[in-house]
N, C-alpha and C positions, 0 to 999 in steps of 0.2 A: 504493500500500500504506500502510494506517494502523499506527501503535505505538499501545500503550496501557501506560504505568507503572505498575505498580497493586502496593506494595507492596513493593519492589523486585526485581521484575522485570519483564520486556519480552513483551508477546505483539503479535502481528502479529494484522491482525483475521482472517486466512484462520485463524488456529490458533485464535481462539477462535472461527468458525465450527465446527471440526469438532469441538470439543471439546463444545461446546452441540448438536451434532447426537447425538453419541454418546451425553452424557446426555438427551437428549428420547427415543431410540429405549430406555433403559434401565430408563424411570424413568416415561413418562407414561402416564397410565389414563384412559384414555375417561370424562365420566361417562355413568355409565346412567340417571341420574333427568331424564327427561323434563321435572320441573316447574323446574330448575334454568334460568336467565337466562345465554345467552350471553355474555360480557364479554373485553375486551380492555383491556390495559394496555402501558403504551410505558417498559421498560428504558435511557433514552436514555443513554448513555456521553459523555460531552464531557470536554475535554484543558484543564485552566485549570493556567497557574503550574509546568508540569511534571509533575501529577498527573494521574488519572485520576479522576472524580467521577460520580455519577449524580446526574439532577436528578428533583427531587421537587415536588409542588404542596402546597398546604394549600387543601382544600375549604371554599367559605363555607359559611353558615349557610342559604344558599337554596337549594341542591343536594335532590333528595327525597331520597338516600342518603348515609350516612358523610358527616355536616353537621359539618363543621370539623377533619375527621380532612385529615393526613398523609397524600398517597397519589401514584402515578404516572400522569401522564397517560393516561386512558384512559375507557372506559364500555361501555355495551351491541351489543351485534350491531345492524346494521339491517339492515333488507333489500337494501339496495342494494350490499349489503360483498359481496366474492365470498370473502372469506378471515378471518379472527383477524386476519392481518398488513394487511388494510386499514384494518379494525375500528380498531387501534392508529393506524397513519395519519392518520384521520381523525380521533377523535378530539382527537389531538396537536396539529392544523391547529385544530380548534374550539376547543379550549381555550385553547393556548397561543399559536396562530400559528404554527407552527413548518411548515415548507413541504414538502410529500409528498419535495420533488426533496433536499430536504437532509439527509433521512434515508438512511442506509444499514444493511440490515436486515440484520444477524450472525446470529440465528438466535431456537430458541424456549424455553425452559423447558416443563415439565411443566404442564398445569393445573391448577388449585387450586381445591376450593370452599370458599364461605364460607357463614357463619350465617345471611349476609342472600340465600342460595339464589342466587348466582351463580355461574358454572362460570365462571373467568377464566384467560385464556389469557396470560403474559407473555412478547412480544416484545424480545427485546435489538438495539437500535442503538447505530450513532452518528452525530454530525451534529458540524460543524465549529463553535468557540466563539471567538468569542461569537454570539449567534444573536439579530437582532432580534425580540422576541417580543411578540405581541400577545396582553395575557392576557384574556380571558371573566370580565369584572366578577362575570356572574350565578354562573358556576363556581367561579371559581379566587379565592382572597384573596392568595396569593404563591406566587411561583416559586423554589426556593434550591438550593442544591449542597452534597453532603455528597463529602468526599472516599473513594473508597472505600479507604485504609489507615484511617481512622477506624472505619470501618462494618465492618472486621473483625477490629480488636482485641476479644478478648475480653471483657475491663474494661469494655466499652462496651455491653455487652445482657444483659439478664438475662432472668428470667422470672416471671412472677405467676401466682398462680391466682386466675381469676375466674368470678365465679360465668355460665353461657355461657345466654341465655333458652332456655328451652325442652331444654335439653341439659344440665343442673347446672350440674357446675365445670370447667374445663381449665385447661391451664399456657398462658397467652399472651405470647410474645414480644415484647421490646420491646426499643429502643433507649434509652441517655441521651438527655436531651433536648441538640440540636447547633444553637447559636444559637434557641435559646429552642424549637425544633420537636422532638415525639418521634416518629417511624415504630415503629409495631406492629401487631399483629394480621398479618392478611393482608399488607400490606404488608411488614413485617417477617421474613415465613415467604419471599417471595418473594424479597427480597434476599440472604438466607442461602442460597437453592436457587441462587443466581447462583454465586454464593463455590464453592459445592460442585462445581457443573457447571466451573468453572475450577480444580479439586483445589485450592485456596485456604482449605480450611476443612474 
């Protein structure tokens, strides 16, 4: 059985299993747009220094998509995935190194689509830290840890409106920037559905 600190309090991962089942059955909507991009992304959970933290990548400038943006290991469907929660797997293994067997898979969030027409699905784990990792020159530019008592003070995220291509303007989420990195947009919207699905927000 795993703890996880997060804020101070204690959850067991079986309780935040059920708690992320309850809000996936509550909360998630199919999309219906056919021309939307299957995607998967990896919530990873790891235990540093007595806290709870999620790790995050920062995408190079060579990626075809969200070139330098902040975001969680992850990417497209392939055909070979039987599931979103392999989708995530694998991905994880490509990018970061991180090894199918060292994950353990808590459960799922709601999907979310974004402007750049992918329908993503985020997976929440955890895997035991510290974790040799082998990062994807051509992907990944770093790998870092945000603690999650940071990432749910409120002082800490606000909102912009920006102008959305093709769609005018919306309010987009954003984080302060934490050791020089800022998680928004999608990313952003995701981590906040985490908080919520654990009544933490």
């Amino acid at each position: 059985m795993q703890y996880f600190s997060i804020n101070g309090r204690t959850f067991r991962d079986q309780e935040i299993s059920s708690l992320l089942a309850d809000y996936y059955e509550e909360n998630n909507r199919v999309s219906e747009n056919k021309n939307y991009k299957q995607a998967s992304v990896l919530l990873l959970l790891v235990s540093k220094d007595d806290e709870t933290s999620l790790l995050f990548t920062r995408r190079t400038e060579r990626v075809l998509d969200h070139k330098g943006q902040v975001s969680f290991p992850g990417g497209a469907r392939e055909l070979q995935d039987g599931d979103q929660i392999e989708t995530a797997i694998r991905e994880a293994n490509e990018e970061i190194g991180v090894l199918p067997q060292q994950i353990t898979v808590l459960g799922c969030l709601p999907g979310m689509e974004t402007i750049s027409h992918y329908y993503i699905s985020p997976i929440v784990g955890w895997a035991p830290w510290p974790i040799d990792l082998v990062i994807n020159p051509i992907e990944v530019e770093r790998v870092f840890l945000i603690p999650l008592t940071w990432l749910m003070a409120r002082e800490n995220s606000y909102t912009r409106r920006l102008s959305i291509r093709g769609a005018g303007y919306d309010d987009v989420l954003f984080f302060k920037p934490y050791e020089g990195e800022v998680v928004w947009g999608i990313t952003a919207r995701i981590t906040c559905s985490l908080f919520q699905a654990l009544g933490l927000r």
